[in-house]
PDB file of N, CA, C and O in Angstrom:
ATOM      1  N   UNK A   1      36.314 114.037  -2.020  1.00  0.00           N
ATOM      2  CA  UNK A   1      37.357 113.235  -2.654  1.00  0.00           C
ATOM      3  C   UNK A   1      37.973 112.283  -1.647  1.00  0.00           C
ATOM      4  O   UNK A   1      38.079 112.640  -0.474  1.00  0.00           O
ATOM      5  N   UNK A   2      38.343 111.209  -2.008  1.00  0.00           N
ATOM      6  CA  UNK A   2      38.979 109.942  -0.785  1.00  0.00           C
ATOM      7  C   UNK A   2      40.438 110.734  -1.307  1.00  0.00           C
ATOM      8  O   UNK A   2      40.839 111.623  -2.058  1.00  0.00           O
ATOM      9  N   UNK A   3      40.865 109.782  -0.388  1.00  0.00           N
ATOM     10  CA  UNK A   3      42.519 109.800   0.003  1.00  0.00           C
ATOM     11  C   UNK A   3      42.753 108.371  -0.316  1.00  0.00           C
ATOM     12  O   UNK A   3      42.076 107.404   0.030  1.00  0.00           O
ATOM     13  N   UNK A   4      44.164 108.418  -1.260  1.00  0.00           N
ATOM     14  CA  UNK A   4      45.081 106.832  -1.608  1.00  0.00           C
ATOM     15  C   UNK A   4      45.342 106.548  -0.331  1.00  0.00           C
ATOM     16  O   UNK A   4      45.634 107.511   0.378  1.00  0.00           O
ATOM     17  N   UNK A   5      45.311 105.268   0.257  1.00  0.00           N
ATOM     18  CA  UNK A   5      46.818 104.804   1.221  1.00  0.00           C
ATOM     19  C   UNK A   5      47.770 105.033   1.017  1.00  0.00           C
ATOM     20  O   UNK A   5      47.841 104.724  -0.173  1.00  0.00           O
ATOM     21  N   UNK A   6      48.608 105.354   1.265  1.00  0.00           N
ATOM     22  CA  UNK A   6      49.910 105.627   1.247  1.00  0.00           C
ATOM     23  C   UNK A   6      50.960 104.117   1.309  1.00  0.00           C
ATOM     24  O   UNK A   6      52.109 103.970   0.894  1.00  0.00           O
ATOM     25  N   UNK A   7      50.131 103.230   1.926  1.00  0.00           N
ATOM     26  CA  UNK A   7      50.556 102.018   2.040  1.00  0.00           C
ATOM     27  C   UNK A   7      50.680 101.905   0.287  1.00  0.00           C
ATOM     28  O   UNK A   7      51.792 101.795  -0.229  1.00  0.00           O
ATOM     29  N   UNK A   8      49.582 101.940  -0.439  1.00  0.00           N
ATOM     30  CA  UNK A   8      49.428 101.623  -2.141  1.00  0.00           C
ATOM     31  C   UNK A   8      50.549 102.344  -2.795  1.00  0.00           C
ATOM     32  O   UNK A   8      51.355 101.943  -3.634  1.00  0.00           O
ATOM     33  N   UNK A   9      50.351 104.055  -1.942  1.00  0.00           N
ATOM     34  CA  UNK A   9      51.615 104.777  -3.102  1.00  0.00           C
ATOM     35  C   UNK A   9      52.882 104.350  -2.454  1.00  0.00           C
ATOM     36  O   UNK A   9      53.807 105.007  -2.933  1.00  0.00           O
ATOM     37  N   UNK A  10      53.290 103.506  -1.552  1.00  0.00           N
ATOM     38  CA  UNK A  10      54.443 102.944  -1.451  1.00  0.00           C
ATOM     39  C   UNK A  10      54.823 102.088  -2.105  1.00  0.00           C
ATOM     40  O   UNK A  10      56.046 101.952  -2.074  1.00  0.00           O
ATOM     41  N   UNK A  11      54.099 101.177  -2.931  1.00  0.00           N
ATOM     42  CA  UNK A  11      53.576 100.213  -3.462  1.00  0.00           C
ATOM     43  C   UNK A  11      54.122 100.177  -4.701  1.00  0.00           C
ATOM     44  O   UNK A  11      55.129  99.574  -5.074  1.00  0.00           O
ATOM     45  N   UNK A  12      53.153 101.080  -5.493  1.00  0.00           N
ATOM     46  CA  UNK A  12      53.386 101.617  -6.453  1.00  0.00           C
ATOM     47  C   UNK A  12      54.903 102.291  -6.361  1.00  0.00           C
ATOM     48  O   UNK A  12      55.547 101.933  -7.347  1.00  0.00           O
ATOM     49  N   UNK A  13      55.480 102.936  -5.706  1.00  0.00           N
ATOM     50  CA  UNK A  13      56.710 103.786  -5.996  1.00  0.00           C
ATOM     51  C   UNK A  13      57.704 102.175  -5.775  1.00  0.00           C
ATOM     52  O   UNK A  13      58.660 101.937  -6.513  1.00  0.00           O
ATOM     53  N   UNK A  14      57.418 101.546  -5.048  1.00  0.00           N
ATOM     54  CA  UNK A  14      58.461  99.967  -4.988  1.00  0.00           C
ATOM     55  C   UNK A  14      58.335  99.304  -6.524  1.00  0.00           C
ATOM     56  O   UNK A  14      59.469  99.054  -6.933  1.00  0.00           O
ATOM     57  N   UNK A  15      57.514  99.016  -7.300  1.00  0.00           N
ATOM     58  CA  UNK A  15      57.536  98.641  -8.456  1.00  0.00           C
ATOM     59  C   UNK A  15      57.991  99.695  -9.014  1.00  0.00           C
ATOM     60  O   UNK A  15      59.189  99.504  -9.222  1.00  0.00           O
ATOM     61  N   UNK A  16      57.626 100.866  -9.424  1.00  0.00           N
ATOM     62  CA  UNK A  16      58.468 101.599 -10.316  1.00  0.00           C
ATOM     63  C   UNK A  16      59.568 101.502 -10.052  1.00  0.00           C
ATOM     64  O   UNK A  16      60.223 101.362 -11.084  1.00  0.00           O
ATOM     65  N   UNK A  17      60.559 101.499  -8.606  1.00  0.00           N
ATOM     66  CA  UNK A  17      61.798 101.529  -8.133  1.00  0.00           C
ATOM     67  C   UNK A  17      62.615 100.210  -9.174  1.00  0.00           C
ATOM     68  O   UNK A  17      63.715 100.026  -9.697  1.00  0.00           O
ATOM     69  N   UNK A  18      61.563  99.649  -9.081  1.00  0.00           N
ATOM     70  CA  UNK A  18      62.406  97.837  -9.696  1.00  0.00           C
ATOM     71  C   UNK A  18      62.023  97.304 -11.007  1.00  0.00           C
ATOM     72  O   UNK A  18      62.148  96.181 -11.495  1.00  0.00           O
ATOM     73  N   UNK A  19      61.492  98.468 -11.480  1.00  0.00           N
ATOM     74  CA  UNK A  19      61.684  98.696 -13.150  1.00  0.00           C
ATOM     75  C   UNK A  19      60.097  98.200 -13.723  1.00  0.00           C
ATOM     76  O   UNK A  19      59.851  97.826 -14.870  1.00  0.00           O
ATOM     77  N   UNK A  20      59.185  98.306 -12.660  1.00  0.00           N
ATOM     78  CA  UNK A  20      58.360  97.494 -13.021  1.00  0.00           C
ATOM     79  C   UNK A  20      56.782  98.383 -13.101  1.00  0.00           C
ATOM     80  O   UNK A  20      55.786  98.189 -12.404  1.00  0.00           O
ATOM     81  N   UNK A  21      56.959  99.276 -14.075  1.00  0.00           N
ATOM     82  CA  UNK A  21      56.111 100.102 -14.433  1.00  0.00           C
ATOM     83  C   UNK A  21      54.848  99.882 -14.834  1.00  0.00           C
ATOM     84  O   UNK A  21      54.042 100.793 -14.642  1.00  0.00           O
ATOM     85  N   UNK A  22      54.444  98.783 -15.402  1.00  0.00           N
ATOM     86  CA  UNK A  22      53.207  98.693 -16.199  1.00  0.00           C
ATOM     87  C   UNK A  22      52.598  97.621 -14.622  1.00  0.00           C
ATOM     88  O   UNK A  22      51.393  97.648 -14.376  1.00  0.00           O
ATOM     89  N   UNK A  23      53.584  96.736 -13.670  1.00  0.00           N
ATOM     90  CA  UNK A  23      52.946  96.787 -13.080  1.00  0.00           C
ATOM     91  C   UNK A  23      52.125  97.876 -11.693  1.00  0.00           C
ATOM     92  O   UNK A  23      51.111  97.764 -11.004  1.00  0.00           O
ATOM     93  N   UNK A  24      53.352  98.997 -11.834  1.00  0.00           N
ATOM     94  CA  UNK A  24      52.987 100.040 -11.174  1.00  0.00           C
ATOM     95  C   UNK A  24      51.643 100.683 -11.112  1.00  0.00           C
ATOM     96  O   UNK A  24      51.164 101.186 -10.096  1.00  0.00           O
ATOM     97  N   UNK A  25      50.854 100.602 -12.744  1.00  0.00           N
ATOM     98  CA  UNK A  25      50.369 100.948 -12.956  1.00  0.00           C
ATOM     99  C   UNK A  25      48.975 100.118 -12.734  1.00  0.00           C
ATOM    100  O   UNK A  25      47.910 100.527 -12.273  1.00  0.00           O
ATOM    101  N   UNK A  26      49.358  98.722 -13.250  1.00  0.00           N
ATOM    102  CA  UNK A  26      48.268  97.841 -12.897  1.00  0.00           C
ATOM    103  C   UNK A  26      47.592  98.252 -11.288  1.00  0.00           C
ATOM    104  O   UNK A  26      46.400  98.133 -11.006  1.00  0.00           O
ATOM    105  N   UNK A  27      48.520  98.683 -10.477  1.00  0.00           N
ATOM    106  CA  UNK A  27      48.793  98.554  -8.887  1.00  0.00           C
ATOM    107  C   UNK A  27      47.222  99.566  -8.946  1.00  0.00           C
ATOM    108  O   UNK A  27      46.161  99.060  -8.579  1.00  0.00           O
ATOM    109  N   UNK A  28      47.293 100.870  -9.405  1.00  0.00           N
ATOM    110  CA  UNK A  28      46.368 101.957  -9.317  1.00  0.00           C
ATOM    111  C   UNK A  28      45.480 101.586 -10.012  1.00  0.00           C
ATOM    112  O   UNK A  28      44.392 101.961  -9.574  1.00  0.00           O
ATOM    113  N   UNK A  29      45.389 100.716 -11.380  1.00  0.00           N
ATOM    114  CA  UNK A  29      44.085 100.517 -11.943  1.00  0.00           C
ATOM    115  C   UNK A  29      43.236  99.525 -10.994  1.00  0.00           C
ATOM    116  O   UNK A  29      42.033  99.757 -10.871  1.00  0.00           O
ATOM    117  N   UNK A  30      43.836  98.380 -10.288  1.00  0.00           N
ATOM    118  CA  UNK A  30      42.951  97.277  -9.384  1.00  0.00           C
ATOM    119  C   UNK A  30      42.689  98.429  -8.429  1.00  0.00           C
ATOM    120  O   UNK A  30      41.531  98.829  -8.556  1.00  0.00           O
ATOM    121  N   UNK A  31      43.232  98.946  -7.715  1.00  0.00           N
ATOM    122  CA  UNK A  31      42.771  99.593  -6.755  1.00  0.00           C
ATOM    123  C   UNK A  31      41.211 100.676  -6.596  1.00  0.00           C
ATOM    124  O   UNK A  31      40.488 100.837  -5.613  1.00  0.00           O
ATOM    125  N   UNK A  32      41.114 101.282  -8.018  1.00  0.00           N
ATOM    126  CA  UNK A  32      40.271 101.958  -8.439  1.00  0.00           C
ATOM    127  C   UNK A  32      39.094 101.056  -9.263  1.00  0.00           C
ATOM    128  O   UNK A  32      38.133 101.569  -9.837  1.00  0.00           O
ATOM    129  N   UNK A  33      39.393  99.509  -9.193  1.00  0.00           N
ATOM    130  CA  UNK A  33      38.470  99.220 -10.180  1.00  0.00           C
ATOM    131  C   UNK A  33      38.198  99.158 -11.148  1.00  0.00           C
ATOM    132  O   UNK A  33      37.078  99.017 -11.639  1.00  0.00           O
ATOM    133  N   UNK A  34      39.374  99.269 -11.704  1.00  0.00           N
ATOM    134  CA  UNK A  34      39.272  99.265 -13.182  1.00  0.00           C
ATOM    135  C   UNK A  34      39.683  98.167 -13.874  1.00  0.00           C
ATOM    136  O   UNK A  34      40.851  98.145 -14.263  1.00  0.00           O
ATOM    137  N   UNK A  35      38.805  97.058 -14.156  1.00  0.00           N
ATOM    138  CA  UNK A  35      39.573  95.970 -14.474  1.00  0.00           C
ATOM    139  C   UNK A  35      39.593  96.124 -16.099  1.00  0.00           C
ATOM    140  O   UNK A  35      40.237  95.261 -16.695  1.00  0.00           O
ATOM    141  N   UNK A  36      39.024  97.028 -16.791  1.00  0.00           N
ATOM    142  CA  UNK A  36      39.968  96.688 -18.372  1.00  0.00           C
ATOM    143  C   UNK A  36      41.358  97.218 -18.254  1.00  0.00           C
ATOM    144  O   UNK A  36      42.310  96.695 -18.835  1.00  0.00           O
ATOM    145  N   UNK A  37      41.467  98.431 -17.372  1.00  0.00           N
ATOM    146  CA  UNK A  37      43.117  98.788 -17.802  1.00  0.00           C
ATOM    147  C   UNK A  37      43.878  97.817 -17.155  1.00  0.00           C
ATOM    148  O   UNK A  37      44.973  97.617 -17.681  1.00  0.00           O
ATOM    149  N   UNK A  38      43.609  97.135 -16.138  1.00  0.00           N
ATOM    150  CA  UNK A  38      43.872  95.827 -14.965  1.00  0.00           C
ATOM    151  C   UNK A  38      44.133  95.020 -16.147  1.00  0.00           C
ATOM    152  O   UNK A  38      45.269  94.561 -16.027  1.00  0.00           O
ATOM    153  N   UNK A  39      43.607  94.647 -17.212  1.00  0.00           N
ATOM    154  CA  UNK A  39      43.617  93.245 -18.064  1.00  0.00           C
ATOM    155  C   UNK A  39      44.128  94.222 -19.604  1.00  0.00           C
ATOM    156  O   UNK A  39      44.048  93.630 -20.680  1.00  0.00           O
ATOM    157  N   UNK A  40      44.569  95.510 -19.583  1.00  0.00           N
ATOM    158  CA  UNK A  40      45.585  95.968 -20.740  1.00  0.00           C
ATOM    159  C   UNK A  40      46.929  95.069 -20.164  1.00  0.00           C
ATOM    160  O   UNK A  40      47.525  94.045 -20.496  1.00  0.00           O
ATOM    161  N   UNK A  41      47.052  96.427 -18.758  1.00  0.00           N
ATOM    162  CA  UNK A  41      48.398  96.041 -17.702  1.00  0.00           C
ATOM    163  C   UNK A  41      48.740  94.483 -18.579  1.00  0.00           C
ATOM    164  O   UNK A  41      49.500  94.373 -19.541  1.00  0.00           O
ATOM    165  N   UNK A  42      48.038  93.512 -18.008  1.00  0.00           N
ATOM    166  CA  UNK A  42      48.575  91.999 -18.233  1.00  0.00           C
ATOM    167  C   UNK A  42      48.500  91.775 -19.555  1.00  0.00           C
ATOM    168  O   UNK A  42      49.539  91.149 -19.764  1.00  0.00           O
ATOM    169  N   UNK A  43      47.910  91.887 -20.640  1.00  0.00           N
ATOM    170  CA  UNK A  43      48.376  91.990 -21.977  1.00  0.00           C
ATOM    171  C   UNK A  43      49.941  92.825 -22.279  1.00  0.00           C
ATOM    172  O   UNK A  43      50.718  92.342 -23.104  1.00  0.00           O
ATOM    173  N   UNK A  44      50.152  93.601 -21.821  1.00  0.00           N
ATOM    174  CA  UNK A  44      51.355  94.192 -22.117  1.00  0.00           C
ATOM    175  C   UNK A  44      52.261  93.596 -21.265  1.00  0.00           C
ATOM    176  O   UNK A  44      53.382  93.638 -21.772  1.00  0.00           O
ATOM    177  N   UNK A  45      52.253  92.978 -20.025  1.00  0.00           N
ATOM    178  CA  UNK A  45      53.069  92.085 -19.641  1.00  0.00           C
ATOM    179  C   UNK A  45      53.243  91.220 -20.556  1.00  0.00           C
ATOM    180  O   UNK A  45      54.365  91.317 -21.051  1.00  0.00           O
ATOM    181  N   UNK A  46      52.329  90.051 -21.188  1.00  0.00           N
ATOM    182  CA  UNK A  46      52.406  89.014 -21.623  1.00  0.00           C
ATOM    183  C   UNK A  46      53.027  89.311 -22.931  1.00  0.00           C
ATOM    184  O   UNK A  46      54.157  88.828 -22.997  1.00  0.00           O
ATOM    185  N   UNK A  47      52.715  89.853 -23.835  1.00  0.00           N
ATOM    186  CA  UNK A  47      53.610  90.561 -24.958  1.00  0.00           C
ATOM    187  C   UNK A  47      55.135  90.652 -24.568  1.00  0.00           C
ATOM    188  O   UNK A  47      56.000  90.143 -25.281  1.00  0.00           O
ATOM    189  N   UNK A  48      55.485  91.482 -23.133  1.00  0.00           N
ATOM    190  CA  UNK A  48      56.469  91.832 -23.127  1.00  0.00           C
ATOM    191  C   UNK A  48      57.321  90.732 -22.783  1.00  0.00           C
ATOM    192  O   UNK A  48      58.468  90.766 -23.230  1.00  0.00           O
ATOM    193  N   UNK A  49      56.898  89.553 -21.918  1.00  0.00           N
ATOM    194  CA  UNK A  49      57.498  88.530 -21.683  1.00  0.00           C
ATOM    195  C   UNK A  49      57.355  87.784 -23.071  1.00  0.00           C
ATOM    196  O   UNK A  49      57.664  86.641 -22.737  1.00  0.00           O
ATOM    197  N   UNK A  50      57.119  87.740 -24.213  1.00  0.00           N
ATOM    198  CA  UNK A  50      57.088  86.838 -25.071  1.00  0.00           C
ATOM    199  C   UNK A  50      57.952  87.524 -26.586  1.00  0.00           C
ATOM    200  O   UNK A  50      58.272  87.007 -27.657  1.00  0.00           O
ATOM    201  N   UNK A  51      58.117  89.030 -25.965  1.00  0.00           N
ATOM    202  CA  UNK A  51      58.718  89.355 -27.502  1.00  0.00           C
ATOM    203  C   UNK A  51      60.360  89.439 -26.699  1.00  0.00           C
ATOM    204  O   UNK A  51      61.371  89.392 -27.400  1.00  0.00           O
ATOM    205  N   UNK A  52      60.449  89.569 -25.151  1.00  0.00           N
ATOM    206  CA  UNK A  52      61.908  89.132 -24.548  1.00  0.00           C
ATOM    207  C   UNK A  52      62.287  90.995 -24.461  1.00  0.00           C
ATOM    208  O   UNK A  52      63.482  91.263 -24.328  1.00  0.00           O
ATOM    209  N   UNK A  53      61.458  91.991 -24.524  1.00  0.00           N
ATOM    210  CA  UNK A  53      61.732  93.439 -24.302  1.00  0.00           C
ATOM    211  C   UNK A  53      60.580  94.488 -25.185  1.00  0.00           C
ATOM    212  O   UNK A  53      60.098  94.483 -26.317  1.00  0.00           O
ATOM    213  N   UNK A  54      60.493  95.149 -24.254  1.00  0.00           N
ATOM    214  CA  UNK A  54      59.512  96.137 -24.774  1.00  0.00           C
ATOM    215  C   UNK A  54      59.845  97.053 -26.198  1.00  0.00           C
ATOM    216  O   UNK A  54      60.841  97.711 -26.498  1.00  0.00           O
ATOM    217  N   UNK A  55      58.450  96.771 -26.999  1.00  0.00           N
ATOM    218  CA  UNK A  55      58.762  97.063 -28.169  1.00  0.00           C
ATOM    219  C   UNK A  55      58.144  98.841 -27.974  1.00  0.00           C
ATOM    220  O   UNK A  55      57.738  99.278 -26.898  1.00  0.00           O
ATOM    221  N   UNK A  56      58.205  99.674 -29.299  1.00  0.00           N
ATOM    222  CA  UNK A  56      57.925 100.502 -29.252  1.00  0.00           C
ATOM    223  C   UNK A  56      56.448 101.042 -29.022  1.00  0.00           C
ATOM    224  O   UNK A  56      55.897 101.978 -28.443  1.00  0.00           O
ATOM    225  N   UNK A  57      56.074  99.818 -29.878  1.00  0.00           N
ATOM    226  CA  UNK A  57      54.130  99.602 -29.680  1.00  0.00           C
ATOM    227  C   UNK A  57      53.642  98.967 -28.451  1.00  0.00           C
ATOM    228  O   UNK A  57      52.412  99.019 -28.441  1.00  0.00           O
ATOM    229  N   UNK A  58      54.144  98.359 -27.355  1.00  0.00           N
ATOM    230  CA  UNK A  58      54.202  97.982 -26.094  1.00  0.00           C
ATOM    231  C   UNK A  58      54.492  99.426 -25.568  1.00  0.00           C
ATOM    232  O   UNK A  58      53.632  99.963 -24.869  1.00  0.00           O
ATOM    233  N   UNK A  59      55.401  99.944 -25.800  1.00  0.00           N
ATOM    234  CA  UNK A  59      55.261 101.538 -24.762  1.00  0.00           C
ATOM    235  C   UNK A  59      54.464 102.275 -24.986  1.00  0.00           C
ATOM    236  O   UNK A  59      53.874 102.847 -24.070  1.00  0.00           O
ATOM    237  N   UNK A  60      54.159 102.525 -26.401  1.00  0.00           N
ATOM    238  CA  UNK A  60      53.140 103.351 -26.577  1.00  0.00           C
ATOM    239  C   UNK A  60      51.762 102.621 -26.031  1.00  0.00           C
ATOM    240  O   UNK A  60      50.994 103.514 -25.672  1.00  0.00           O
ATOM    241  N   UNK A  61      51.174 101.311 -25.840  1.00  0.00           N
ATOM    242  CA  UNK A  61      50.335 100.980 -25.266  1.00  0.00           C
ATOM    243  C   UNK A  61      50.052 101.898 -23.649  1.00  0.00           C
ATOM    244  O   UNK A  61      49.284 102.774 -23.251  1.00  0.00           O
ATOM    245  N   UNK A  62      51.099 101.137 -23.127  1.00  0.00           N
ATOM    246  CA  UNK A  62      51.551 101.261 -21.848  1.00  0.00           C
ATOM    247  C   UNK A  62      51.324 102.971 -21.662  1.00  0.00           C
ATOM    248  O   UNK A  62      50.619 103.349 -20.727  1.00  0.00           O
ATOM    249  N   UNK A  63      51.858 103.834 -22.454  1.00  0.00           N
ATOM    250  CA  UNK A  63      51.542 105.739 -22.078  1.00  0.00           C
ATOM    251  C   UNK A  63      50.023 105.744 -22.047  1.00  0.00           C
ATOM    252  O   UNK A  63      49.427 106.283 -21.114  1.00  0.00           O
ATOM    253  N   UNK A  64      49.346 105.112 -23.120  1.00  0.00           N
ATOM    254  CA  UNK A  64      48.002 105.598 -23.226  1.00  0.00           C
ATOM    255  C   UNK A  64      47.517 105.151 -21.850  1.00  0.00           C
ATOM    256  O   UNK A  64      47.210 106.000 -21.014  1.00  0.00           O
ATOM    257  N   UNK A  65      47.426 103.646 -21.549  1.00  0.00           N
ATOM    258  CA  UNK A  65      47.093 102.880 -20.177  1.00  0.00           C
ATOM    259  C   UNK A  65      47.367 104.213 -18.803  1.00  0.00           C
ATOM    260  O   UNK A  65      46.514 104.725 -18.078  1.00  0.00           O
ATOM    261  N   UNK A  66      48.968 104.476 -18.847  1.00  0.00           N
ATOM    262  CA  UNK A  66      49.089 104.912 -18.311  1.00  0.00           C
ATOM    263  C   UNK A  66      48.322 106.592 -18.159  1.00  0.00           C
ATOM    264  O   UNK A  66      48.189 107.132 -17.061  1.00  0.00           O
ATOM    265  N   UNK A  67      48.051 106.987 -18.962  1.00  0.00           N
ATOM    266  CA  UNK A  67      47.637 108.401 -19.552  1.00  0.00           C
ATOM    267  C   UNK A  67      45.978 108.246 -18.223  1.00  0.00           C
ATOM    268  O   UNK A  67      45.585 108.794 -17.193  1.00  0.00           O
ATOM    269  N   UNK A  68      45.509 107.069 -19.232  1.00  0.00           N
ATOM    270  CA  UNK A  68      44.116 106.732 -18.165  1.00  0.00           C
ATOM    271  C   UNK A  68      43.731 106.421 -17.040  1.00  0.00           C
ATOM    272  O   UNK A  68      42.653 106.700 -16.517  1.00  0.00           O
ATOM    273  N   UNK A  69      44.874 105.643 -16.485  1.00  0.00           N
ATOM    274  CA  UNK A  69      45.076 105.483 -15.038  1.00  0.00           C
ATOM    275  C   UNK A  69      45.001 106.922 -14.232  1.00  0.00           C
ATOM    276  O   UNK A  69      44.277 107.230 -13.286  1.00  0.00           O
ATOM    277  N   UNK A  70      45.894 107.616 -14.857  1.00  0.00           N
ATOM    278  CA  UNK A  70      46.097 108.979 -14.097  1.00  0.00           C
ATOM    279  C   UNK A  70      45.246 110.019 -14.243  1.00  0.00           C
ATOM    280  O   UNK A  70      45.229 110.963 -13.453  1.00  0.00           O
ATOM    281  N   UNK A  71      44.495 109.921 -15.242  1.00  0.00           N
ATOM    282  CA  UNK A  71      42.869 110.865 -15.485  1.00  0.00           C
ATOM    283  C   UNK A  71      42.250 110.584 -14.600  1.00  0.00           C
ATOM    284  O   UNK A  71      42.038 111.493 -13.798  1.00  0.00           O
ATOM    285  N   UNK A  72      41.762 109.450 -14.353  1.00  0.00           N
ATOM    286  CA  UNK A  72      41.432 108.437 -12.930  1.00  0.00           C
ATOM    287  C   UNK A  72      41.329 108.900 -11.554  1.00  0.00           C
ATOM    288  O   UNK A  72      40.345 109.298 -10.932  1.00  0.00           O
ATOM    289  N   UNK A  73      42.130 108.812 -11.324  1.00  0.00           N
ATOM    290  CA  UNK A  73      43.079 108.618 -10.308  1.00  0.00           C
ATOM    291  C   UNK A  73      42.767 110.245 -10.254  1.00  0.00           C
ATOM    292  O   UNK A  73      41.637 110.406  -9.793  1.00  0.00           O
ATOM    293  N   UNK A  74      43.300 111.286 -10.522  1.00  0.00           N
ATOM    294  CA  UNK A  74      43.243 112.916 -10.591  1.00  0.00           C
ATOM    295  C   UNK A  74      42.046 113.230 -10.161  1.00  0.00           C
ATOM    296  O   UNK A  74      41.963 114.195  -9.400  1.00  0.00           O
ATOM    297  N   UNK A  75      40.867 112.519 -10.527  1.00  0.00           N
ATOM    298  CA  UNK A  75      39.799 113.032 -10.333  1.00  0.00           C
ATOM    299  C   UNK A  75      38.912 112.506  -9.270  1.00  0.00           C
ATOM    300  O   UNK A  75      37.883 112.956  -8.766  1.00  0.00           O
ATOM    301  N   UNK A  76      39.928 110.910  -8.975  1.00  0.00           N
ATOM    302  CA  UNK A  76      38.807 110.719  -7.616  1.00  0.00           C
ATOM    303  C   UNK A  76      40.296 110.710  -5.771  1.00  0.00           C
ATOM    304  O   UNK A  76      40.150 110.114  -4.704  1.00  0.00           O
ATOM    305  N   UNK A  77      41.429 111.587  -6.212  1.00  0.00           N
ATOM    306  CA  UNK A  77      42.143 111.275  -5.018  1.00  0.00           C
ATOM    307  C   UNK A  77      42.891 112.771  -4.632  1.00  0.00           C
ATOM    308  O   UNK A  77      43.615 113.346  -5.444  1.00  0.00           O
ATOM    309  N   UNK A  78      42.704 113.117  -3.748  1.00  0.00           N
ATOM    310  CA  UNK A  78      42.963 114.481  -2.772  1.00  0.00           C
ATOM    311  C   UNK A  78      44.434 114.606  -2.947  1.00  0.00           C
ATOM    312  O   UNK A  78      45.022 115.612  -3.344  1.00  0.00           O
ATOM    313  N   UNK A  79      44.875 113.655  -2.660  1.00  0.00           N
ATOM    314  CA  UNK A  79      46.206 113.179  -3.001  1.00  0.00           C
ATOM    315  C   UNK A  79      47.208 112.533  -3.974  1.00  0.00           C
ATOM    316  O   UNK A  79      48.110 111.752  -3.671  1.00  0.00           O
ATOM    317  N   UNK A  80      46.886 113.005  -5.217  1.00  0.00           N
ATOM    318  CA  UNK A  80      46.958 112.838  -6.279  1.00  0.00           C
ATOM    319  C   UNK A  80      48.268 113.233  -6.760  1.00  0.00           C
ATOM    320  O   UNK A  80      48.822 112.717  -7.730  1.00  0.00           O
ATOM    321  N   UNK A  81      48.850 114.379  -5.884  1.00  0.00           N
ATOM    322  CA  UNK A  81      50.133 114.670  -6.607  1.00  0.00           C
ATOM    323  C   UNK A  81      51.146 113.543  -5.760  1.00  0.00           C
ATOM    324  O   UNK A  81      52.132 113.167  -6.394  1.00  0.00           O
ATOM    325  N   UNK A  82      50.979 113.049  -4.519  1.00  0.00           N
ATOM    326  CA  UNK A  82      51.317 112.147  -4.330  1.00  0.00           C
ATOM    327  C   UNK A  82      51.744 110.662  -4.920  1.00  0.00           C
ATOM    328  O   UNK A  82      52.653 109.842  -4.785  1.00  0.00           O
ATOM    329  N   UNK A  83      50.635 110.817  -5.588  1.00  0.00           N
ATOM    330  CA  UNK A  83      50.594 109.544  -6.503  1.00  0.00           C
ATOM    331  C   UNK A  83      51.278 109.153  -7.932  1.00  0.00           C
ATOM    332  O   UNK A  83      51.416 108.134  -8.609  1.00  0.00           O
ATOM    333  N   UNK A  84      51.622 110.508  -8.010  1.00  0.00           N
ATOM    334  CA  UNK A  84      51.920 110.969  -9.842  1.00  0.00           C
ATOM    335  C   UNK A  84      53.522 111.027  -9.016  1.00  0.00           C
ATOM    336  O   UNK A  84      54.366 110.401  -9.656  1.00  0.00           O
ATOM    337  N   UNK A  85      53.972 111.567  -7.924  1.00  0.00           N
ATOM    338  CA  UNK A  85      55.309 111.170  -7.712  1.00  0.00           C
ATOM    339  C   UNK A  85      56.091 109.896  -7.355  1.00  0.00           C
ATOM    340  O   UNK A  85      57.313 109.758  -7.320  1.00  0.00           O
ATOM    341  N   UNK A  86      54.655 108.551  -6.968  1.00  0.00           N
ATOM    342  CA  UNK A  86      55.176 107.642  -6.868  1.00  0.00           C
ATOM    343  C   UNK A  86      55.769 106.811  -8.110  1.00  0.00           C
ATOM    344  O   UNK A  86      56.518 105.839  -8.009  1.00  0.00           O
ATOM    345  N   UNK A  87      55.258 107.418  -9.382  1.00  0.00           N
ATOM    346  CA  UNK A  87      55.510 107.207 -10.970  1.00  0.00           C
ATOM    347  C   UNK A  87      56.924 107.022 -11.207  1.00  0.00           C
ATOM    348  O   UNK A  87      57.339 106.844 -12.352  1.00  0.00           O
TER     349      UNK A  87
END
């Protein structure tokens, strides 16, 4: 199993800090390669900047995204609980 940088889960825990979750999340999907959840991430940005606040169907996007990121992520990082606390 690899190991995250820690540089990334700092990363990630700085966007969540500043409310900025879905890009938090984007942060772990580029990193791993995953460019469809990479190009959900920015659909649910762009929604969210255009409806002016996250709707209920924007969060629920965003859990599932998020749900997959972290299946991900669990299965290819040693350091994983690390990562789920930068959330």
């Amino acid at each position: 199993m690899k190991t995250l940088d820690t540089n990334i889960i700092n990363a990630i825990a700085d966007a969540t800090d500043n409310n900025l979750h879905t890009g938090a999340i984007a942060i772990l999907a580029k990193v791993m390669g995953n460019t469809a959840l990479v190009n959900w991430c920015e659909w649910i940005d762009e929604c969210h900047q255009f409806a002016g606040h996250m709707t209920q169907d924007l969060l629920d996007d965003r859990n599932l995204v998020s749900r997959a990121v972290h299946v991900q992520a669990k299965g290819l990082y040693s350091n994983y609980n690390d990562i789920y606390a930068a959330f």
